[in-house]
C-alpha positions, -999 to +999 in steps of 0.1 A: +077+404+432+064+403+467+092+409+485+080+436+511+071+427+547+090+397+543+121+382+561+156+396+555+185+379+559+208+384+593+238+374+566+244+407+552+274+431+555+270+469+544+299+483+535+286+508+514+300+544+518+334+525+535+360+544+506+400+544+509+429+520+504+461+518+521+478+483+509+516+472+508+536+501+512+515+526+508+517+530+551+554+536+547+566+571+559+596+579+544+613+600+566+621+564+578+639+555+548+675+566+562+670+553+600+660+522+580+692+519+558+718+524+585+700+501+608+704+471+582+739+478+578+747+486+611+762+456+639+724+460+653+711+453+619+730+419+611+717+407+641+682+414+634+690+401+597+704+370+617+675+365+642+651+366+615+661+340+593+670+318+621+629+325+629+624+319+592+640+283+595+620+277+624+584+287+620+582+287+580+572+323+580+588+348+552+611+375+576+603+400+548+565+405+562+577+410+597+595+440+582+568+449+558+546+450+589+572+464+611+582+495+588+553+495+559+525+496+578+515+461+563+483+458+543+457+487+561+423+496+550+415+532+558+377+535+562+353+563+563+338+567+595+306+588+585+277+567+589+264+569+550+230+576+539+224+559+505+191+569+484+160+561+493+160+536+455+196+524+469+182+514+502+151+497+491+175+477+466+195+469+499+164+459+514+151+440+489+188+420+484+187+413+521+150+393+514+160+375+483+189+358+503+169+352+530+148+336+506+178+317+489+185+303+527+149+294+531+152+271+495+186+256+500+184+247+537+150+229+526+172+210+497+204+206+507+214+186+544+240+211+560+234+242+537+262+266+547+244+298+542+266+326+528+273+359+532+264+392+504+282+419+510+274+450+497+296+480+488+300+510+469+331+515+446+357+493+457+358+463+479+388+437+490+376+400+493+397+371+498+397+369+462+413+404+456+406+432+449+376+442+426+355+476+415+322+478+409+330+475+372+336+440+378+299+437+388+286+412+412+306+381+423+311+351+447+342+348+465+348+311+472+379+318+495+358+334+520+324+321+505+306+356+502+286+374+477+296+411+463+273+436+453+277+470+445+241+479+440+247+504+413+243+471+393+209+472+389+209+504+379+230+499+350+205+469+346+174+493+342+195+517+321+222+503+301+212+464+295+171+470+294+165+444+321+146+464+347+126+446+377+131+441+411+128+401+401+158+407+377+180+420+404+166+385+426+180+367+395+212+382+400+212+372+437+203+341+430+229+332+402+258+344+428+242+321+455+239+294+425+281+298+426+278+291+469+258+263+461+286+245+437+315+256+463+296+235+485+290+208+465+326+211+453+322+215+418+338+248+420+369+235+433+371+206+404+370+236+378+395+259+397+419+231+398+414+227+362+425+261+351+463+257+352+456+223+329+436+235+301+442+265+271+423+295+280+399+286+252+390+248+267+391+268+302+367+291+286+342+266+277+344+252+314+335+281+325+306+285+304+291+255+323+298+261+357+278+299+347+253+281+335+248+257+358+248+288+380+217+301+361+200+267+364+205+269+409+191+305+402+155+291+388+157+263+406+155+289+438+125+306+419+107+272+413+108+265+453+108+302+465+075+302+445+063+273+458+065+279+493+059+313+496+041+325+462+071+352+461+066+358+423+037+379+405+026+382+366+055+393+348+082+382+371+098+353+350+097+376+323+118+396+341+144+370+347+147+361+315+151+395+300+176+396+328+197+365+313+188+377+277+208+412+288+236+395+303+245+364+276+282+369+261+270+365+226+250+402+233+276+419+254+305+417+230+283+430+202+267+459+221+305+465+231+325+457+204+298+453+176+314+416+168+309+382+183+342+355+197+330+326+208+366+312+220+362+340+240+327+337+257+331+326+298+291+327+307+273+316+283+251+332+251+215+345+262+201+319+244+221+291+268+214+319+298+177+316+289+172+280+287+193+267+314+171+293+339+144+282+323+152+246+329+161+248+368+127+272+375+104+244+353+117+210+374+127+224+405+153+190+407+188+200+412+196+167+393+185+177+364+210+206+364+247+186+350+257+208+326+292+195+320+281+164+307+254+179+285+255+171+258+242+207+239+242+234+260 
């Protein structure tokens, strides 16, 4: 892929070496335990008690987090403060992840009126979003409470070494699949299947999920069908590459390479054949309308 040289994208957050977690009461110091229990139960204390909940009626606000924040600590991050030096691979990666969203921008603001570009953040280990909490086991994921892309770029290591999908136009796959999932947030398709999960059996949710993934996959070639097109990004080899990529990551091969047996009730993404074609699909027409997975009939 001919990535070097080009733009990158001012929408990027590196967090990586940031380490430590200090949430709920981990900030409490316990020396103020006793202080604390004579207080309540002191004259002073009912007052406060009193004060509160009067506050409570008033503003809506749970009393209980003005004392969590008043003698936990509240929800704290504790954060390295060394300025960290990743690899020279690792910083290429980040480099390269920077481009491929700036190239995602470039494609979406020329298709969609009033693109609302996200943000990838990348991070080693652990991260918070306004999602939760996730590791970098969880691998790379879009956030549609605060509409941001995580990454921990050991991904694409495990890519080249555990799934056999090497290439730096696998990893813009991977990129572009998240930014696939911005793409329906915007579009609000996200939201219809999020309000659907509380409705549906985690087998029909499932199988909802499997479309919205692969719809994903379809934004992700259509993004290589226009990236290409305007700026010749790809070279020989690169949709092979991509392709590979979805092959590696299709539910049907994970849960056999894992467990050595297949569930389909069970699948959330999508098999590598479905991965395959639906990319496929999007990078051939280029025409977001051709991309309604949830009423296709065969997927």
């Amino acid at each position: 892929m001919k990535w070097r040289g080009r733009r990158q994208s001012s929408n990027v957050e590196d967090k990586r070496g940031q380490s430590g977690s200090s949430r709920g009461i981990g900030g409490f110091n316990p020396m103020l335990l006793g202080p604390l229990v004579k207080l309540l139960f002191s004259k002073t204390g009912l007052i406060i008690v009193g004060v509160l909940l009067v506050f409570s009626f008033i503003t809506g606000n749970n009393p209980l987090n003005f004392l969590g924040n008043l003698f936990l600590g509240g929800d704290r991050q504790a954060v390295s403060t060394e300025s960290y030096q990743g690899t020279k691979e690792e910083n290429m990666q980040a480099e390269l992840s920077a481009t491929v969203l700036a190239s995602t921008e470039d494609v979406w603001n020329k298709i969609l009126d009033g693109y609302k570009e996200p943000t990838l953040v990348l991070f080693t280990g652990y991260v918070s979003s306004a999602c939760g909490s996730a590791s970098s086991a969880t691998g790379p994921f879009y956030c549609p409470g605060d509409q941001k892309l995580y990454l921990d770029l050991s991904f694409f290591e495990d890519m080249e070494r555990k799934m056999n999908a090497p290439g730096d136009f696998a990893q813009a796959y991977v990129i572009a699949h998240e930014v696939g999932h911005h793409v329906q947030k915007l579009m609000g398709t996200m939201d219809k299947v999020n309000r659907l999960r509380g409705q549906l059996s985690e087998t029909e949710f499932n199988k909802i999920s499997v479309r919205l993934e692969l719809q994903a996959d379809f934004y992700a070639g259509v993004w290589a069908n226009h990236s290409q097109r305007m700026t010749q990004i790809m070279e020989s080899g690169d949709l092979e590459e991509a392709l590979n990529a979805a092959n590696a990551i299709g539910d049907d091969r994970l849960q056999r390479q894992s467990t050595g047996r297949v569930v389909p009730d069970s699948f959330t993404h999508g098999t590598s054949e479905q991965r395959i074609r639906w990319f496929k699909k999007g990078f051939e027409t280029g025409d977001i309308s051709q991309g309604d997975t949830f009423n296709a009939k065969s997927l």
